[in-house]
ROBA-870519 format. One line per 10 residues: number of its first residue (from 1); their letters; for each residue z, x, y of N, C-alpha, C. Coordinates in pm, 1 decimal. Example, Ala and Ser with C-alpha at 12.3 -4.5 7.8 and 13.67 -1.06 7.14 Angstrom:
// ROBA-870519
1	as	780.0 1319.0 -569.0 780.0 1230.0 -450.0 780.0 1320.0 -330.0 ~ 708.0 1285.0 -225.0 714.0 1367.0 -106.0 787.0 1290.0 3.0 $
***
This chain:
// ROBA-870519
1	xxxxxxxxxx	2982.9 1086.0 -2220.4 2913.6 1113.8 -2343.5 2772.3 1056.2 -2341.4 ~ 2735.0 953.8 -2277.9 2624.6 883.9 -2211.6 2528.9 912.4 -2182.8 ~ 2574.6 1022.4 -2097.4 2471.5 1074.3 -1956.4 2402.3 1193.4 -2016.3 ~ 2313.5 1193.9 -1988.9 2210.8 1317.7 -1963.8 2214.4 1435.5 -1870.9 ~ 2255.2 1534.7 -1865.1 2271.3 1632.7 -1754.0 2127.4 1731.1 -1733.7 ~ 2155.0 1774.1 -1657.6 2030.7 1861.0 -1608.0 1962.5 1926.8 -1724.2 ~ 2021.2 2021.9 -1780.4 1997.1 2117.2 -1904.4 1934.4 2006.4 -2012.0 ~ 1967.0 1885.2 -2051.8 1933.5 1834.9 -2128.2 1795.6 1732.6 -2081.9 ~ 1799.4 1711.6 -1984.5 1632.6 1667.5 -1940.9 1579.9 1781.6 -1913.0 ~ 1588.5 1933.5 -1843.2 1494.0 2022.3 -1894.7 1453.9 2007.4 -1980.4 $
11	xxxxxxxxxx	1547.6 2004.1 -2122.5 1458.8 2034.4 -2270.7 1386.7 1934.8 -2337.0 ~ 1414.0 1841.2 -2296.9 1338.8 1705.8 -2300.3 1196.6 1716.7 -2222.2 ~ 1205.1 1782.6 -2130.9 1065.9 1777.8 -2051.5 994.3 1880.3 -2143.1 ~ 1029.9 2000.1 -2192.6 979.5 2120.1 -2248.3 929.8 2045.0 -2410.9 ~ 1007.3 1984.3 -2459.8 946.7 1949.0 -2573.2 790.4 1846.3 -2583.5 ~ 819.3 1770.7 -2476.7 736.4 1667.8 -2405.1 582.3 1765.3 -2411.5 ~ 597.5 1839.5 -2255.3 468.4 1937.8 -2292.5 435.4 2020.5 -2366.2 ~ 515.7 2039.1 -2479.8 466.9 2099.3 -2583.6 387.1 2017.7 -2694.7 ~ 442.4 1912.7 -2669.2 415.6 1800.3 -2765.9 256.9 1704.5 -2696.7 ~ 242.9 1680.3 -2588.6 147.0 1637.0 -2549.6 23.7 1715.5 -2429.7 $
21	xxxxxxxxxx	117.6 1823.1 -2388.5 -17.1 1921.9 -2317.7 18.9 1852.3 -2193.3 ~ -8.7 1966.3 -2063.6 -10.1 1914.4 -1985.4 -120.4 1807.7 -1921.4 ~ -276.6 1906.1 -2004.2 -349.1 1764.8 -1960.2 -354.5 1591.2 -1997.1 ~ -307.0 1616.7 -2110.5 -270.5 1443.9 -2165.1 -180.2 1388.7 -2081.5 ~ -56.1 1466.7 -2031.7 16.5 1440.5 -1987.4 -14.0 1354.0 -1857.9 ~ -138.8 1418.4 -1801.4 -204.4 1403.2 -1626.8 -275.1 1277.5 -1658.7 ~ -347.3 1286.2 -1794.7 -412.8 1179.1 -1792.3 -337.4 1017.7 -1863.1 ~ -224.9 1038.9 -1923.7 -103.0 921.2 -1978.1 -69.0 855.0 -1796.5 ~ -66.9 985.4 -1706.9 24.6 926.9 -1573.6 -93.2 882.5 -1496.4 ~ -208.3 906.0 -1534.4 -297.0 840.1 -1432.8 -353.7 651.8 -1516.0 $
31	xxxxxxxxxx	-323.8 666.6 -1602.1 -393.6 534.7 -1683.8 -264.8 464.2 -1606.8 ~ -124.3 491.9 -1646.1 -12.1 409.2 -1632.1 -7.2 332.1 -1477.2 ~ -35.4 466.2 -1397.6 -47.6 410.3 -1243.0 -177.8 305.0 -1224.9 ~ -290.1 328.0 -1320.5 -373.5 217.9 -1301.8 -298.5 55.9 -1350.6 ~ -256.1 84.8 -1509.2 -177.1 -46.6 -1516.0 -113.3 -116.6 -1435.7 ~ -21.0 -54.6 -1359.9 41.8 -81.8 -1241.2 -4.6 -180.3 -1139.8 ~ -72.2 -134.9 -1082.5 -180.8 -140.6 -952.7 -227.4 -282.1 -1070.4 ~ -287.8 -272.9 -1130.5 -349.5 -428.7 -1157.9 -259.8 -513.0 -1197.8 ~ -155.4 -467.1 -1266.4 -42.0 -587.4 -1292.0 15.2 -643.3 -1161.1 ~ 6.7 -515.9 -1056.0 59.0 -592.3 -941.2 -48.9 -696.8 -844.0 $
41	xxxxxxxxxx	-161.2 -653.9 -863.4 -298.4 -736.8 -837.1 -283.5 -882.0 -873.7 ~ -165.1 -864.0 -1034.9 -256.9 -992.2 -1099.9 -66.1 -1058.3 -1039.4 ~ 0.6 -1026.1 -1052.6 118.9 -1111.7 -990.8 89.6 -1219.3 -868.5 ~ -0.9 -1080.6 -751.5 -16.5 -1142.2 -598.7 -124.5 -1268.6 -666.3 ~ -222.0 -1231.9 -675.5 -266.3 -1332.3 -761.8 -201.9 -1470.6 -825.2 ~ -156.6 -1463.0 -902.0 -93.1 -1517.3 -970.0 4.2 -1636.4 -878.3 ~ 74.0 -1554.3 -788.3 132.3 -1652.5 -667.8 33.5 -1710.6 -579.2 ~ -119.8 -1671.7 -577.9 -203.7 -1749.6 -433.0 -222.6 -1848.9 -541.6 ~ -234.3 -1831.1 -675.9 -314.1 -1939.5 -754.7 -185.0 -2092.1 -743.8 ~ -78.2 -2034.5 -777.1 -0.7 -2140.6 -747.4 8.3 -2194.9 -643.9 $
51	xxxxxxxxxx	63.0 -2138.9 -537.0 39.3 -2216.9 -371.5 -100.5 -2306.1 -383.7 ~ -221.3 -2280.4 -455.6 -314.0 -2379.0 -434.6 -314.2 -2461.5 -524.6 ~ -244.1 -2469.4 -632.2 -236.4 -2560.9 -730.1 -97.4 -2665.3 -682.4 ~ -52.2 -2601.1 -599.6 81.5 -2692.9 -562.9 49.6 -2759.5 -433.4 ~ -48.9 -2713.0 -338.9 -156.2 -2759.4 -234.8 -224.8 -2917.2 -315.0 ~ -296.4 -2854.3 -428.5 -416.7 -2953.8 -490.2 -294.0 -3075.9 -486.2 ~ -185.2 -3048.2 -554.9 -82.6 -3171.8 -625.0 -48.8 -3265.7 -518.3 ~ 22.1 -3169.4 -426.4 23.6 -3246.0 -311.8 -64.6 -3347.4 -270.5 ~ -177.8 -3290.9 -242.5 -292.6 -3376.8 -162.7 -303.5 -3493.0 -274.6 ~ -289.3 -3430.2 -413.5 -357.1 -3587.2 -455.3 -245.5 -3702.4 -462.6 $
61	xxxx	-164.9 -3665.6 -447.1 -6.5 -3751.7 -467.9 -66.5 -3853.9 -315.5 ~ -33.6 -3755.1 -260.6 -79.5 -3869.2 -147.9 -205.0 -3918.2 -74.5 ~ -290.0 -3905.5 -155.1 -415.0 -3984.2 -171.6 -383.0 -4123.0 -241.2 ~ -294.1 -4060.1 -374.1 -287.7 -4168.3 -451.2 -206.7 -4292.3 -419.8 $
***
């Protein structure tokens, strides 16, 4: 009762481009893939920043 079958994501897709056009459509999937791409930018990121903040800790621990 759950599931979605074929026939019923057809009409789901058909209402979709009726409802937003195919060009909105091109341009919703091109913004989203940009989000993407920088959220994944800012993760890798996000992990070099730590390795050097856990670098900095280190060093000063044993300075100190």
């Amino acid at each position: 009762m759950g599931s979605l079958g074929t026939l019923e994501l057809v009409i789901i897709l058909v209402v979709v481009l009726l409802v937003f056009g195919v060009g909105r459509i091109g341009k919703l999937g091109s913004e989203l893939g940009k989000g993407i791409s920088s959220f994944r930018e800012g993760v890798k990121e996000g992990k070099v920043g730590d390795a050097v903040v856990d670098e900095t800790e280190t060093t000063e621990k044993s300075e100190a």
